[in-house]
C-alpha positions in Angstrom: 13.0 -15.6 0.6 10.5 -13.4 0.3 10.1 -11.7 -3.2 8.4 -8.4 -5.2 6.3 -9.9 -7.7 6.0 -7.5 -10.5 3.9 -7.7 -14.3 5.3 -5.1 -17.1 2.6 -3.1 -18.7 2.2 -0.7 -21.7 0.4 2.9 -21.2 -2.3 2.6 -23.8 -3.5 6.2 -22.8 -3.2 8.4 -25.7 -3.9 11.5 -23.3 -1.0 10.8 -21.3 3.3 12.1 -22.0 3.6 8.6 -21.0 1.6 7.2 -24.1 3.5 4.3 -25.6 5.9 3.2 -22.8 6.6 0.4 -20.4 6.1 0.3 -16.5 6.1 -2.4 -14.0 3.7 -3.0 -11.4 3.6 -5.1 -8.4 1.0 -8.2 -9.1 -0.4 -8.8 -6.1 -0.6 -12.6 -4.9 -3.9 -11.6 -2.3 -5.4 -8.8 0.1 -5.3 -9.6 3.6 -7.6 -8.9 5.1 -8.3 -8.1 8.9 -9.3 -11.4 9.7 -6.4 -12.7 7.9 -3.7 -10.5 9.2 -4.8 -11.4 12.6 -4.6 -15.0 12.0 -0.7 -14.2 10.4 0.4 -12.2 13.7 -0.9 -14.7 16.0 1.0 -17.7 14.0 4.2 -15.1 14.3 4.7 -16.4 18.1 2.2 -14.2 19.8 0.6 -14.8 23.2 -2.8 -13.2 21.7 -5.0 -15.6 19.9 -5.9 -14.6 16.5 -9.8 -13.2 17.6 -7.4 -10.9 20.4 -5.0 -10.0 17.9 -8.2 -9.0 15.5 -10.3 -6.8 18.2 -6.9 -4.9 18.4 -6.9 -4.0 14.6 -10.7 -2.9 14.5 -9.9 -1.0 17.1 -6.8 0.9 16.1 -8.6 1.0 12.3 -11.6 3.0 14.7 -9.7 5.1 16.6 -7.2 5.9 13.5 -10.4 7.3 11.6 -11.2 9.0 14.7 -8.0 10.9 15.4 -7.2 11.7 11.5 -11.1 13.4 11.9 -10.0 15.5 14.5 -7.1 17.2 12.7 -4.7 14.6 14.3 -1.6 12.6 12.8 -1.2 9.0 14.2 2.9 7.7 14.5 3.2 4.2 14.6 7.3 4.1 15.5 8.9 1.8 13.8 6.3 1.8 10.6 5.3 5.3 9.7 2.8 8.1 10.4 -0.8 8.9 9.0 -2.0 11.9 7.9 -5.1 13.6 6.6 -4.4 15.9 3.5 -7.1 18.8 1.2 -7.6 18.4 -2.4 -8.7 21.3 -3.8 -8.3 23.3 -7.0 -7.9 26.4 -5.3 -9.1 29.8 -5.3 -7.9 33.2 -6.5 -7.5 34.7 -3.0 -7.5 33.6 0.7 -10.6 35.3 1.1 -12.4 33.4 -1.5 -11.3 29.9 -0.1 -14.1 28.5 1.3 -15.0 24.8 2.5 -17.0 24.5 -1.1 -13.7 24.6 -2.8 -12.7 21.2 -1.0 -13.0 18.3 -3.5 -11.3 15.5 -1.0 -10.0 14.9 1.9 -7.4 11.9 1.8 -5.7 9.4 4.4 -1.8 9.2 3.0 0.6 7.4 5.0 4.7 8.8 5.3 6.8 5.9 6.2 9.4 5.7 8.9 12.7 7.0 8.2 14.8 6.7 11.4 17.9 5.3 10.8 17.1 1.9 12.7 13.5 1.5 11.3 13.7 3.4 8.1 11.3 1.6 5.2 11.1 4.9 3.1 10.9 4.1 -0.5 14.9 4.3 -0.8 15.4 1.9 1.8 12.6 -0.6 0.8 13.7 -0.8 -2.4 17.2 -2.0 -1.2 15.7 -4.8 0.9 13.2 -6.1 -1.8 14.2 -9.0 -4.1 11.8 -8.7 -7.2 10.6 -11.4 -9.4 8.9 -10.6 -13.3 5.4 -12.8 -13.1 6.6 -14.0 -16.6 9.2 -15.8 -14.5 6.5 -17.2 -12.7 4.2 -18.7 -15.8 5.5 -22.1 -17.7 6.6 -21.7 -20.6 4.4 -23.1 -23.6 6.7 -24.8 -25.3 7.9 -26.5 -22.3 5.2 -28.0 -21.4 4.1 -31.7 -22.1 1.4 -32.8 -24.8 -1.5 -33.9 -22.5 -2.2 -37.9 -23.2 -5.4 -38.7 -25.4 
């Protein structure tokens, strides 16, 4: 069964109204990457070879860049939509907004949410089993003296 691996960590930022507490963090077993993802979807029963699978990904990674650049949102039913969204800090007036005033421009990602396919963060949660890593290390005292 597939599992959430997650670490707990301390806030040590003394700037922060979070100073001094506790929050977990998923702990990442690896990063897939292209190549890699490719190779996973082919082994998943598909009729595409894994070098078929990955010439699909660089190109959907292409054309996403190239639709988001061109004031387009991409849907992929069944997993979500991407977006482009402005940082800015603002300005006093609409006539004083100008393009100088933009600080980023961000790629975010809202999940899918229909009923059938809906991995928003409520629903995710509810099908994620979650394991602490300290589960995961030996315990010290458990462990047997190595022979001289």
């Amino acid at each position: 069964m597939a599992k959430i691996i997650y670490e707990v960590s301390k806030n040590t930022n003394s700037k922060s109204l979070a100073f001094g507490k506790w929050y977990g963090r998923v702990k990442a077993l690896e990063t897939l990457n292209t190549r890699k993802m490719a190779q996973h979807i082919a082994e998943h029963g598909s009729l595409y070879t894994s070098d078929v699978v990955f010439g699909v990904l660089e190109k959907f990674r292409n054309c996403l860049v190239e639709m988001l650049l061109n004031s387009k949102r991409v849907k992929i039913d069944g997993l979500g939509t991407f977006y482009t969204s402005i940082e800015s800090a603002g300005a006093v007036s609409k006539d004083k907004y100008g393009v100088a005033d933009i600080k980023g421009l961000h790629i975010r990602f809202m999940p899918e949410q229909s009923t059938e396919m809906n991995i928003s963060s409520r629903e995710f949660l509810k099908k994620a089993n979650f394991i602490s890593v300290d589960q995961l290390k030996p315990d010290p005292e458990e462990e047997e003296p190595e022979e001289p």
